[in-house]
N, CA, C and O atoms as a Tripos MOL2 file, in Angstrom:
@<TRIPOS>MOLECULE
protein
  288   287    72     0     0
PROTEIN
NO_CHARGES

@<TRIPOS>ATOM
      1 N          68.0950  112.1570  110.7020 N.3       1 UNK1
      2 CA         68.7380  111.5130  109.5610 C.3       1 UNK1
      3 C          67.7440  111.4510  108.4080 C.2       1 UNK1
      4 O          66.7760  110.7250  108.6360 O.2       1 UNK1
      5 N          67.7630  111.9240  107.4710 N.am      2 UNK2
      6 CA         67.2970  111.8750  105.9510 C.3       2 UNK2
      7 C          67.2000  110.8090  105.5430 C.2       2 UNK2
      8 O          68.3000  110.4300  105.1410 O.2       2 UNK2
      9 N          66.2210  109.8630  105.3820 N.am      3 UNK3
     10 CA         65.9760  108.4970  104.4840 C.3       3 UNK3
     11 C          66.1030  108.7440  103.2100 C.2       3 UNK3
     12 O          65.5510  109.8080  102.9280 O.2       3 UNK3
     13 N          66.5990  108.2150  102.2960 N.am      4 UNK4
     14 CA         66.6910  107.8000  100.8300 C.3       4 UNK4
     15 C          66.1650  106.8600  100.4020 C.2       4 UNK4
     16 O          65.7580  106.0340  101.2190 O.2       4 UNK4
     17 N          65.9900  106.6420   99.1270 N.am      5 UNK5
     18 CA         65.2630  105.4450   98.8500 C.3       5 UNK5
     19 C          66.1380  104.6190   98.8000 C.2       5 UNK5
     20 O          65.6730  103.5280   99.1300 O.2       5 UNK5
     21 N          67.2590  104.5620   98.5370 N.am      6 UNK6
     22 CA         67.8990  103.6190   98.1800 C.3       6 UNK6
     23 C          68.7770  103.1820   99.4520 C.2       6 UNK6
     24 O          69.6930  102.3790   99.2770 O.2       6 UNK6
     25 N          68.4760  103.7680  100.8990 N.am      7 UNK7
     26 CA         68.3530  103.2660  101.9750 C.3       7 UNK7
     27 C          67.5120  102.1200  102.2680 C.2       7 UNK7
     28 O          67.6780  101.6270  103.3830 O.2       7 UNK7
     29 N          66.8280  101.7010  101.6700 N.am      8 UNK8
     30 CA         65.7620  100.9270  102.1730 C.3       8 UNK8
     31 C          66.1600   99.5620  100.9160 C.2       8 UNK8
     32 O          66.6730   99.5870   99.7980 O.2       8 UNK8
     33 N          65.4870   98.1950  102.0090 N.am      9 UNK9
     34 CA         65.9150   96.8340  101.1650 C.3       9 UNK9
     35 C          65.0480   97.0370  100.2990 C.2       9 UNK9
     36 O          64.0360   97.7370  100.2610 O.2       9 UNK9
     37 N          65.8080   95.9890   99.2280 N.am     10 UNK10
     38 CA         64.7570   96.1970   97.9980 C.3      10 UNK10
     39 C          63.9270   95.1060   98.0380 C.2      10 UNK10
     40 O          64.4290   94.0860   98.5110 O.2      10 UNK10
     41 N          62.5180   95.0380   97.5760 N.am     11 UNK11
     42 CA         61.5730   94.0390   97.8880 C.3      11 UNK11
     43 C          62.1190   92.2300   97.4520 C.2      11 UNK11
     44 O          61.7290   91.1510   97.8980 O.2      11 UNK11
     45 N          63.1020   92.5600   96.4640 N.am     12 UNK12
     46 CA         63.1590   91.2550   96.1680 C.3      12 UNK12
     47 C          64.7420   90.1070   96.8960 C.2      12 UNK12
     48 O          65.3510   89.1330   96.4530 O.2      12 UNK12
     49 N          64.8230   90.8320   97.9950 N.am     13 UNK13
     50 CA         65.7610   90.6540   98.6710 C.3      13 UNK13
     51 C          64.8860   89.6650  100.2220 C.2      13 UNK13
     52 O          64.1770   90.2060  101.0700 O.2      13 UNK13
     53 N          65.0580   88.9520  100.1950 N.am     14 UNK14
     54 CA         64.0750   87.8960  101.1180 C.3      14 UNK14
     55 C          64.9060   86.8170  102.2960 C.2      14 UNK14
     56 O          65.2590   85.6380  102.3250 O.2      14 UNK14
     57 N          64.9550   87.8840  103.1030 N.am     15 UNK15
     58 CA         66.0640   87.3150  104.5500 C.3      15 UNK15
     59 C          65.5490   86.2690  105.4390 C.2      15 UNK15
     60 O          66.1900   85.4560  106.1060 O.2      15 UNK15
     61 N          63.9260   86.4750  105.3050 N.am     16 UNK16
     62 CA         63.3180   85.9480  105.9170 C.3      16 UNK16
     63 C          63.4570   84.2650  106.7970 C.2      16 UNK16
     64 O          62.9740   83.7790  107.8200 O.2      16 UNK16
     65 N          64.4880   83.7610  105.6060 N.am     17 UNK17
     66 CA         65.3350   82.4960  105.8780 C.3      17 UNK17
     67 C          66.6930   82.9110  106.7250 C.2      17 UNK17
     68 O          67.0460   82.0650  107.5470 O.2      17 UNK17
     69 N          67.2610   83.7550  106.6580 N.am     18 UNK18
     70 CA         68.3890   83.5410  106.8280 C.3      18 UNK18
     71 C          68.6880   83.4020  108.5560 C.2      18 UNK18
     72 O          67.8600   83.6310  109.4370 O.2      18 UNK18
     73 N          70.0280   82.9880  108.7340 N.am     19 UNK19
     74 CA         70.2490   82.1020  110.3160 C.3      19 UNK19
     75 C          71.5640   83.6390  110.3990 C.2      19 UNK19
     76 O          72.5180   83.8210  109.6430 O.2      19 UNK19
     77 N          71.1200   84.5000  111.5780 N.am     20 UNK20
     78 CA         72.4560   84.7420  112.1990 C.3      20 UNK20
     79 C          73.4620   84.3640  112.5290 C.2      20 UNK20
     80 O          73.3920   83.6480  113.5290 O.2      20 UNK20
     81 N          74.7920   84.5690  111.9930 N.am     21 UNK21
     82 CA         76.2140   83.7140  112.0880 C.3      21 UNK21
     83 C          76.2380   82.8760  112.3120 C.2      21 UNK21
     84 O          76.7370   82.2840  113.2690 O.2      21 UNK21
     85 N          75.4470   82.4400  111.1050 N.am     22 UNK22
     86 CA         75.7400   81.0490  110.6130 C.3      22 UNK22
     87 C          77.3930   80.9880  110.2970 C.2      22 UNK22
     88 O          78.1790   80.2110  110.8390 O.2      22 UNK22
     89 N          77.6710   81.8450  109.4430 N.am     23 UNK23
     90 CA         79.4630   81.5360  109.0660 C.3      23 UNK23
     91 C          80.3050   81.9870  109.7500 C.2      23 UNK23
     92 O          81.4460   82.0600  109.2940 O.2      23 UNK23
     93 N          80.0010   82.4630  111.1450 N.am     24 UNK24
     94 CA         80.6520   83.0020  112.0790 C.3      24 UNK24
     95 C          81.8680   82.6930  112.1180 C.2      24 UNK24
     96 O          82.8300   83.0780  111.4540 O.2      24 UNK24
     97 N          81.7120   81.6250  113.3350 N.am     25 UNK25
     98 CA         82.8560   80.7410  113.9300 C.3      25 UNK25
     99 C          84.3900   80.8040  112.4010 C.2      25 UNK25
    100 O          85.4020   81.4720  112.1870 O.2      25 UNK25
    101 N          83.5140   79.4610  111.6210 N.am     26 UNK26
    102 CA         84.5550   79.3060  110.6370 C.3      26 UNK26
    103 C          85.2190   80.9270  109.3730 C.2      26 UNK26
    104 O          86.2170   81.0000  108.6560 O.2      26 UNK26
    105 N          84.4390   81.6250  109.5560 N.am     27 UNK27
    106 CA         84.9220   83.0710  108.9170 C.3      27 UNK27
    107 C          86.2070   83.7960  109.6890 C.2      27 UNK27
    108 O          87.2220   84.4020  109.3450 O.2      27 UNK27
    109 N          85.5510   83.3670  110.9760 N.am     28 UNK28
    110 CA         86.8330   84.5710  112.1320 C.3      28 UNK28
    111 C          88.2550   83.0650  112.5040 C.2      28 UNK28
    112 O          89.3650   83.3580  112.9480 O.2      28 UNK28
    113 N          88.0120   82.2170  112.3250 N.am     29 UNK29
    114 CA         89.2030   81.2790  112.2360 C.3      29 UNK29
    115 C          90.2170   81.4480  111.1630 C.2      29 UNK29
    116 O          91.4360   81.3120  111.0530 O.2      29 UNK29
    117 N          89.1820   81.8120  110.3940 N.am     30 UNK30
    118 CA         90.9650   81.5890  109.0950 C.3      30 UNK30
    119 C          90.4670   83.2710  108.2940 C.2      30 UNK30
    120 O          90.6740   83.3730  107.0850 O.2      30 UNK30
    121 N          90.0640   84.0470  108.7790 N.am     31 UNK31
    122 CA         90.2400   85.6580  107.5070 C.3      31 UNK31
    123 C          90.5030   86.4360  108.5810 C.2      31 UNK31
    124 O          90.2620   86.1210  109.7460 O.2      31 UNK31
    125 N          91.0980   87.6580  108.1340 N.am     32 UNK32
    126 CA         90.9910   88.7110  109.3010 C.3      32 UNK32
    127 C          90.5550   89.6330  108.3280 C.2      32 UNK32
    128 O          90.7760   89.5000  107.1250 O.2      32 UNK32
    129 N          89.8950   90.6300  108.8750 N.am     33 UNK33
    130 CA         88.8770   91.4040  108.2950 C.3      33 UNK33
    131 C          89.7450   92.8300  108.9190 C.2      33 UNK33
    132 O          90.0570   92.9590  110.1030 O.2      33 UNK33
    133 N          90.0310   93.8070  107.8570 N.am     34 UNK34
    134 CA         90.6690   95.0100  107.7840 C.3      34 UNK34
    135 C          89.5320   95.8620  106.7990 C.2      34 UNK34
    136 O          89.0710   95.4340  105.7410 O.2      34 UNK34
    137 N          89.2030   97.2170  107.4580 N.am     35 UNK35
    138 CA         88.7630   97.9700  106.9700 C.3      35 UNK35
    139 C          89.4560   98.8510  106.2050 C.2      35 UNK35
    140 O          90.0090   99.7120  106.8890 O.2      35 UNK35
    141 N          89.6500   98.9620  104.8910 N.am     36 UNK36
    142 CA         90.2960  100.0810  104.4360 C.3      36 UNK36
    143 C          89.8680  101.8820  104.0550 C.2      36 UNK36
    144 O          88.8140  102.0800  103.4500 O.2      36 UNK36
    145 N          90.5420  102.8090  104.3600 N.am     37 UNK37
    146 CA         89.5090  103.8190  104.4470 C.3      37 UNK37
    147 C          89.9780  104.3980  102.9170 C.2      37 UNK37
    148 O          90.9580  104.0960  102.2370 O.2      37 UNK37
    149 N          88.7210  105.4840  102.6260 N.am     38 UNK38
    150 CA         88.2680  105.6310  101.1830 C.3      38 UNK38
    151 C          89.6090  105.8630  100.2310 C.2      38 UNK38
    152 O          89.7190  105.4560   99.0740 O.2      38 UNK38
    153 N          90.3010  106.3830  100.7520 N.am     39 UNK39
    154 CA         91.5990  106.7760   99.4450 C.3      39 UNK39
    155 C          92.1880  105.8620   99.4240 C.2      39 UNK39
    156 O          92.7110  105.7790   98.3130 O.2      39 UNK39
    157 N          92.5940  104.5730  100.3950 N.am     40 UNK40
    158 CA         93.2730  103.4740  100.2780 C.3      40 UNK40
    159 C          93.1230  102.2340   99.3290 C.2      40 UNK40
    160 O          93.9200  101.5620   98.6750 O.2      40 UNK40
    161 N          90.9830  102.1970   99.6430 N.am     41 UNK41
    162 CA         90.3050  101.2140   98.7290 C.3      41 UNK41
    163 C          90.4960  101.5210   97.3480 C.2      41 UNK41
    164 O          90.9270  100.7080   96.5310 O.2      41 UNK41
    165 N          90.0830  103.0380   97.0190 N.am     42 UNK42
    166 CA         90.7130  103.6350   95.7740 C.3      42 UNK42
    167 C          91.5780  102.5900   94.7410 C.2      42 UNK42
    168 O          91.2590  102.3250   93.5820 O.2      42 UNK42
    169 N          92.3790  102.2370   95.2440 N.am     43 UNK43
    170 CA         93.8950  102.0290   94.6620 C.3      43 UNK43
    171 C          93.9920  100.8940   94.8990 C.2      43 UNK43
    172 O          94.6580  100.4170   93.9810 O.2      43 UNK43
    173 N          93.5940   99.7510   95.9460 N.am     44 UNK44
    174 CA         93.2760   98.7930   96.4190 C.3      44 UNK44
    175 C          92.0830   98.1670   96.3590 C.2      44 UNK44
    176 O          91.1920   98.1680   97.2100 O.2      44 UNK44
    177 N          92.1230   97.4510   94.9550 N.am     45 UNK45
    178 CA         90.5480   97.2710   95.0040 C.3      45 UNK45
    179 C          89.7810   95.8760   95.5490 C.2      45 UNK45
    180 O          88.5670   95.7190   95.6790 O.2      45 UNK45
    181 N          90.9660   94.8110   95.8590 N.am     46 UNK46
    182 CA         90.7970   93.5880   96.5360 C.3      46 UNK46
    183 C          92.0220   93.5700   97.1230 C.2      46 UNK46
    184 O          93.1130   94.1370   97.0640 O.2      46 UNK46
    185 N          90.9460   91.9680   98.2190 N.am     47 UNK47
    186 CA         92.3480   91.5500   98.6900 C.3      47 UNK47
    187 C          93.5880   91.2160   98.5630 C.2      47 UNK47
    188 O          94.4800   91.4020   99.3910 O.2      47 UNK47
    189 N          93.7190   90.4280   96.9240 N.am     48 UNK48
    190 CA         94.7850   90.3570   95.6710 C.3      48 UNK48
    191 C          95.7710   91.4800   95.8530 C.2      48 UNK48
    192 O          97.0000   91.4780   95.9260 O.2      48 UNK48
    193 N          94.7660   92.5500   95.9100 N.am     49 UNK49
    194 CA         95.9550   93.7780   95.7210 C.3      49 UNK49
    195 C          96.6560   93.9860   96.9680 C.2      49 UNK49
    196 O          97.8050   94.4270   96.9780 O.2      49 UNK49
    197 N          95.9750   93.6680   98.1000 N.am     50 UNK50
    198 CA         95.7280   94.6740   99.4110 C.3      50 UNK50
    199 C          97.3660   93.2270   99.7690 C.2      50 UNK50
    200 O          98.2140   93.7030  100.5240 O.2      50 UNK50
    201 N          97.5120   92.5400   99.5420 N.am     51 UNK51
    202 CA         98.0820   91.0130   99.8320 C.3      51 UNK51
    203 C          99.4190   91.2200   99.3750 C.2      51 UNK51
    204 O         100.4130   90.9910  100.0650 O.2      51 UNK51
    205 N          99.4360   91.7190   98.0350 N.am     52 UNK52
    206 CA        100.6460   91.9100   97.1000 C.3      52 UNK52
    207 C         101.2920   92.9780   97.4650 C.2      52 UNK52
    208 O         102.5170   93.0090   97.3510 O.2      52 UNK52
    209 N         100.5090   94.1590   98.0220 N.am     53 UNK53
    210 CA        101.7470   95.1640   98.2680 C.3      53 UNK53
    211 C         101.8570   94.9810   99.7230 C.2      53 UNK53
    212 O         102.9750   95.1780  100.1980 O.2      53 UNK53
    213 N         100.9470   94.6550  100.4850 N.am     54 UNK54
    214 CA        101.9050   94.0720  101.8030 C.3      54 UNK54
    215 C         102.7110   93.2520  101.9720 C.2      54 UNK54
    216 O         103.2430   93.2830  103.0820 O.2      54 UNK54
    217 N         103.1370   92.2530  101.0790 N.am     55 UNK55
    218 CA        104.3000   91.3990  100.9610 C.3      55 UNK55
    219 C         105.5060   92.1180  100.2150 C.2      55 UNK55
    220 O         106.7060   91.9970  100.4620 O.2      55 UNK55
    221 N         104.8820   92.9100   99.2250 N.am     56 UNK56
    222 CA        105.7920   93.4860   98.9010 C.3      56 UNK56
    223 C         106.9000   94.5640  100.2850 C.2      56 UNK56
    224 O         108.1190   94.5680  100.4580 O.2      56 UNK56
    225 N         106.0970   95.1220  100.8100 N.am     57 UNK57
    226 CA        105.9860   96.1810  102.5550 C.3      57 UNK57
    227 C         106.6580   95.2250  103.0000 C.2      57 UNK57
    228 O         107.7500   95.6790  103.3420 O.2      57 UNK57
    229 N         106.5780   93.6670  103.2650 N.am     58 UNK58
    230 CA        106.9900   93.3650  103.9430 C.3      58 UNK58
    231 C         109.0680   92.4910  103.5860 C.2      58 UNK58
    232 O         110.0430   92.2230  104.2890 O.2      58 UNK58
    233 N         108.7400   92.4070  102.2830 N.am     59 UNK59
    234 CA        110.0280   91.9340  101.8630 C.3      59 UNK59
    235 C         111.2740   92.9820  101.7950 C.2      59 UNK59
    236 O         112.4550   92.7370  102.0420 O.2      59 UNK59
    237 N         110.5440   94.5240  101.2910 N.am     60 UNK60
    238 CA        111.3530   95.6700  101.5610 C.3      60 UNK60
    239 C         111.5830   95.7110  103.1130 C.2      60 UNK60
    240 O         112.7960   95.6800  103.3250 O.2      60 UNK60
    241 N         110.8640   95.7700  104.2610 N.am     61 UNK61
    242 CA        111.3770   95.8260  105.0490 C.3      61 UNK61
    243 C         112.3240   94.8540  105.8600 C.2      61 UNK61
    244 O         113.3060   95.0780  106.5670 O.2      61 UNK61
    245 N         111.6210   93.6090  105.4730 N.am     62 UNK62
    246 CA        112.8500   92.5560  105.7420 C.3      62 UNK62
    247 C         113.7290   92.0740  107.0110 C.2      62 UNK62
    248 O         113.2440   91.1860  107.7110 O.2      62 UNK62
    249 N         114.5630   92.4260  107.2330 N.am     63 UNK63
    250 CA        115.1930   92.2110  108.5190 C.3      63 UNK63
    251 C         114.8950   93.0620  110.0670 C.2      63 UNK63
    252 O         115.1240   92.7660  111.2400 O.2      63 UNK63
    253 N         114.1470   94.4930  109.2510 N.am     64 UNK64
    254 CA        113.6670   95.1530  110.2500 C.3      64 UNK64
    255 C         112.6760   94.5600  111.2610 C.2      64 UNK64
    256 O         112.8320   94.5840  112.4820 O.2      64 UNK64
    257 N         111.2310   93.8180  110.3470 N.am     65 UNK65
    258 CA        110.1980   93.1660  110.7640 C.3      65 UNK65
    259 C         111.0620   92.2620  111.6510 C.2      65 UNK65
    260 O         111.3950   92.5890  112.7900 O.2      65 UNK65
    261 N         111.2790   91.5310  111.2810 N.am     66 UNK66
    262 CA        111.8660   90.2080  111.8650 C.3      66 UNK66
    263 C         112.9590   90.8190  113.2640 C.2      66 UNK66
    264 O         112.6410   90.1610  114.2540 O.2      66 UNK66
    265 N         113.8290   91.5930  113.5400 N.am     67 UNK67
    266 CA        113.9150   92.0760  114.5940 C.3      67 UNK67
    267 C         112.9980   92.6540  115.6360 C.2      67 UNK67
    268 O         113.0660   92.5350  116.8590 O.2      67 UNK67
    269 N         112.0060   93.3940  114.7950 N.am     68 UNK68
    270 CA        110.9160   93.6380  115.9370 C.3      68 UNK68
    271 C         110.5700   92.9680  116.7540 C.2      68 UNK68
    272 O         110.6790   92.9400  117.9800 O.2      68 UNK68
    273 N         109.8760   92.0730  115.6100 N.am     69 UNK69
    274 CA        109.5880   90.3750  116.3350 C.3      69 UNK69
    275 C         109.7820   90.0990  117.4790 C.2      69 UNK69
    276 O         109.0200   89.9280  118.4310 O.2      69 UNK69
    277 N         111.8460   90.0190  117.2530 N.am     70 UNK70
    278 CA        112.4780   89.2440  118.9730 C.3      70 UNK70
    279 C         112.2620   90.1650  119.4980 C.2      70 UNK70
    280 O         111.4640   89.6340  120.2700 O.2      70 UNK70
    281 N         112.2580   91.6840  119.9530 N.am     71 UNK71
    282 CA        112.4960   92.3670  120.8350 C.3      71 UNK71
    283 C         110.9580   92.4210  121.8670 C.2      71 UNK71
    284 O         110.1020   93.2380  121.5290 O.2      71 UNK71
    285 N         110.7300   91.6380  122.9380 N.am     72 UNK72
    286 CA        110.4610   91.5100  124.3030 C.3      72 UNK72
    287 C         109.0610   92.5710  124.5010 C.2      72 UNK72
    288 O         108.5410   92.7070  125.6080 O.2      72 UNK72
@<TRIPOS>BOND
     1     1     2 1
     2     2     3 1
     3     3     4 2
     4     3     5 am
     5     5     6 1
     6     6     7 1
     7     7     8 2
     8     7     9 am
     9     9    10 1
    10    10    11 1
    11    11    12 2
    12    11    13 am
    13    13    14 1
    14    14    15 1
    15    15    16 2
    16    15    17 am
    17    17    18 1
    18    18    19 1
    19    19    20 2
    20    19    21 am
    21    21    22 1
    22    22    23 1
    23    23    24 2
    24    23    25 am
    25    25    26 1
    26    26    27 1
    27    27    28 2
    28    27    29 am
    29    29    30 1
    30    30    31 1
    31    31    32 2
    32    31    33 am
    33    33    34 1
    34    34    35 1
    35    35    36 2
    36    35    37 am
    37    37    38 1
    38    38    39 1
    39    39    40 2
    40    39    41 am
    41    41    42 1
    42    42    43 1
    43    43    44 2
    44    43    45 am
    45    45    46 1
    46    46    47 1
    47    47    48 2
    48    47    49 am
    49    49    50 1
    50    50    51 1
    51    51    52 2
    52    51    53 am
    53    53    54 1
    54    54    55 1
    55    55    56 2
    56    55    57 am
    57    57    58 1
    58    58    59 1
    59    59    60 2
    60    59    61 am
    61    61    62 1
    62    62    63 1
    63    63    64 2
    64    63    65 am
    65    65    66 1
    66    66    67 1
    67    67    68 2
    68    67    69 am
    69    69    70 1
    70    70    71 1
    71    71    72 2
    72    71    73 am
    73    73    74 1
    74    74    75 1
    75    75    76 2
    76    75    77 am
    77    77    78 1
    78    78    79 1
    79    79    80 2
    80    79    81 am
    81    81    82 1
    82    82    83 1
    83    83    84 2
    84    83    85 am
    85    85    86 1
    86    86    87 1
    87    87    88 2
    88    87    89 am
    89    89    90 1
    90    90    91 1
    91    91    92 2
    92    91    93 am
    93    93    94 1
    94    94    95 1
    95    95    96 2
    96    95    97 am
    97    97    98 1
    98    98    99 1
    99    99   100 2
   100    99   101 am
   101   101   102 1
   102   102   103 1
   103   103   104 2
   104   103   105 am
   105   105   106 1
   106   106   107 1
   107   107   108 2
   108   107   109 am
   109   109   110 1
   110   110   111 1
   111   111   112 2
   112   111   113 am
   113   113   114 1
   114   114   115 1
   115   115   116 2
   116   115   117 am
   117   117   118 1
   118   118   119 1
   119   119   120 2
   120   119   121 am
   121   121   122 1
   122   122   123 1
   123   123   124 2
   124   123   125 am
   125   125   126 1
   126   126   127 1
   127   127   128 2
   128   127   129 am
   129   129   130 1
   130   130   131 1
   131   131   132 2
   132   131   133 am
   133   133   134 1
   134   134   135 1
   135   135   136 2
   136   135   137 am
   137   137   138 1
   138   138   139 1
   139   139   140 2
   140   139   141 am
   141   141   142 1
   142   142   143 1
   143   143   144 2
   144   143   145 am
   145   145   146 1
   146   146   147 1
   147   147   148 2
   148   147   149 am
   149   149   150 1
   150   150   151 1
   151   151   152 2
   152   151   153 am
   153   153   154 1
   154   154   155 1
   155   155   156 2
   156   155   157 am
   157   157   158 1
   158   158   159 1
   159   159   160 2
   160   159   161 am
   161   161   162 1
   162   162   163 1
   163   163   164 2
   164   163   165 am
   165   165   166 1
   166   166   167 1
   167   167   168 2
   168   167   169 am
   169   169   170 1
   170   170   171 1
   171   171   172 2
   172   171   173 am
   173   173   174 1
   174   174   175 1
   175   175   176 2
   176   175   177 am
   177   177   178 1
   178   178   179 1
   179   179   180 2
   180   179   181 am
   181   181   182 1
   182   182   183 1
   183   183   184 2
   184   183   185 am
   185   185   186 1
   186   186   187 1
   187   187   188 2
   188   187   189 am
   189   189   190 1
   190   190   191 1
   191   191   192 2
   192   191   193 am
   193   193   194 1
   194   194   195 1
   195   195   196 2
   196   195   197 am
   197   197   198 1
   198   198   199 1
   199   199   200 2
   200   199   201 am
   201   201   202 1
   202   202   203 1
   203   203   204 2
   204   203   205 am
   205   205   206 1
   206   206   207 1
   207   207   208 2
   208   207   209 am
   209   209   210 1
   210   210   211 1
   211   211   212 2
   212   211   213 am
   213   213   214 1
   214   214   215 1
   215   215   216 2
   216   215   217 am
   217   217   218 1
   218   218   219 1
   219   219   220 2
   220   219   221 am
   221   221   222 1
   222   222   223 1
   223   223   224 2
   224   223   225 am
   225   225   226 1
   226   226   227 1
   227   227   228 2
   228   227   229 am
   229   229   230 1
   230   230   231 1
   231   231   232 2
   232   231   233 am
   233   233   234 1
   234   234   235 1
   235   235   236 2
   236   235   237 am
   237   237   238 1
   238   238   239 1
   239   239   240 2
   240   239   241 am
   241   241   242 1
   242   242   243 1
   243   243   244 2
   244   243   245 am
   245   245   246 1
   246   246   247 1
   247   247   248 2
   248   247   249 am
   249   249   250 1
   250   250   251 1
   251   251   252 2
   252   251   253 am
   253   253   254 1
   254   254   255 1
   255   255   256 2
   256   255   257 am
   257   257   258 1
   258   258   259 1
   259   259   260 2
   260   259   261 am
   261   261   262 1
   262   262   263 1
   263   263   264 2
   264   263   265 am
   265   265   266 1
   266   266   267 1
   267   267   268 2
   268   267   269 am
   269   269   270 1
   270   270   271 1
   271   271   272 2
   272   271   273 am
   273   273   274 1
   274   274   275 1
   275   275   276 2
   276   275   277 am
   277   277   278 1
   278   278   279 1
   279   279   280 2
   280   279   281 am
   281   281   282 1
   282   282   283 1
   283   283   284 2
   284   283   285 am
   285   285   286 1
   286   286   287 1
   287   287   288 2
@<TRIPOS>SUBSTRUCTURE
     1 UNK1         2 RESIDUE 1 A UNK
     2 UNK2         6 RESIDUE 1 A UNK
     3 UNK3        10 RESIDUE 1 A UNK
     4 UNK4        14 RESIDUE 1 A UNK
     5 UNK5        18 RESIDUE 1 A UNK
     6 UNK6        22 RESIDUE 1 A UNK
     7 UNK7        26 RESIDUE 1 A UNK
     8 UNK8        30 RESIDUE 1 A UNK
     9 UNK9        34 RESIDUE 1 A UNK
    10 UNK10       38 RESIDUE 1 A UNK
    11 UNK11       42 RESIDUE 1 A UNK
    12 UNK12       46 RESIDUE 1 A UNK
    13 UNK13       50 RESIDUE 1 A UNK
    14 UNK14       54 RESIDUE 1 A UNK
    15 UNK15       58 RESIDUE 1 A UNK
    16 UNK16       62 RESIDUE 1 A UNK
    17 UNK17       66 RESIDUE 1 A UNK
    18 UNK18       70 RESIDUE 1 A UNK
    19 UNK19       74 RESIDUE 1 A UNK
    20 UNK20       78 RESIDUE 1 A UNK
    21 UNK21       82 RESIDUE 1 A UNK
    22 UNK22       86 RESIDUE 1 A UNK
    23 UNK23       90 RESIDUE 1 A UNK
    24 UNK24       94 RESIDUE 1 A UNK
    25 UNK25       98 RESIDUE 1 A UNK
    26 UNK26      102 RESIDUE 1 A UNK
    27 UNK27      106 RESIDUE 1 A UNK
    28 UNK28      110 RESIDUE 1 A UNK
    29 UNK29      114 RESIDUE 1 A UNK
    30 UNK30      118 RESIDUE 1 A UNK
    31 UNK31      122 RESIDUE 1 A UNK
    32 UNK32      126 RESIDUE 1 A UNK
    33 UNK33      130 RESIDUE 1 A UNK
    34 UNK34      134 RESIDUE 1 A UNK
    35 UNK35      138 RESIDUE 1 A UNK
    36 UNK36      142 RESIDUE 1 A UNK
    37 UNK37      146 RESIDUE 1 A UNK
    38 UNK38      150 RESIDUE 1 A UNK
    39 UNK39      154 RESIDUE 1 A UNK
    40 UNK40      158 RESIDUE 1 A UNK
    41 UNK41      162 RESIDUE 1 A UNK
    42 UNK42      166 RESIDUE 1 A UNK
    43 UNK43      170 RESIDUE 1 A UNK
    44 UNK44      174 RESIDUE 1 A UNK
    45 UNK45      178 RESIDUE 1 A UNK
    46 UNK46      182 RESIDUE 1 A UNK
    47 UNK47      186 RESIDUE 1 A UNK
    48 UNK48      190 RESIDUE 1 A UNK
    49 UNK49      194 RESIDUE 1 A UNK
    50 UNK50      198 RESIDUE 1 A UNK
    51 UNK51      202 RESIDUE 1 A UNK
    52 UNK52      206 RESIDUE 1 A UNK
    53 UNK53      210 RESIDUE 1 A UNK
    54 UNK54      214 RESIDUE 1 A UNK
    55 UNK55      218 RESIDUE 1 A UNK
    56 UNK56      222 RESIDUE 1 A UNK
    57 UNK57      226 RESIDUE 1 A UNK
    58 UNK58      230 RESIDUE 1 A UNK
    59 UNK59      234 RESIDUE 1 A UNK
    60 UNK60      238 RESIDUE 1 A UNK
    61 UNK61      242 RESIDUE 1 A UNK
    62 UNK62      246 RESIDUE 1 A UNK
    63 UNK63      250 RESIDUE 1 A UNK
    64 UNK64      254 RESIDUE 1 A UNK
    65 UNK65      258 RESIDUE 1 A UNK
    66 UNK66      262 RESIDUE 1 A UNK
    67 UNK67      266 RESIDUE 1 A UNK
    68 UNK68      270 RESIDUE 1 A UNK
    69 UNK69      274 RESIDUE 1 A UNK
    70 UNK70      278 RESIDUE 1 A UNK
    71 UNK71      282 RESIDUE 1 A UNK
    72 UNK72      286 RESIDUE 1 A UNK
């Protein structure tokens, strides 16, 4: 693998404090974390967006969702 420079932390970046998942617990309780892949983020540039047209996805589909649902 080829190092870059801009692979590497930059000096004024100082972790040295920081606590491993620390925000763990309370992060994975209330967000769910979706990766979007490159042509999607494109067009989707937050969650705002990513939120609005899945409600939108989801109001067009409508009665479909909601049957899925009951079916076993």
């Amino acid at each position: 693998m080829h190092k870059n420079i801009d692979d590497e932390i930059r000096a004024e970046y100082d972790f040295s404090q920081a606590v491993r998942g620390k925000h763990h617990k309370s992060y994975s309780e209330g967000v769910n974390v979706v990766f979007l892949e490159a042509d999607i983020a494109q067009v989707f540039k937050d969650s705002e967006a990513v939120n609005h047209a899945l409600r939108m996805l989801m109001e067009l589909a409508g009665t479909e969702l909601k049957r899925n649902r009951t079916k076993p």
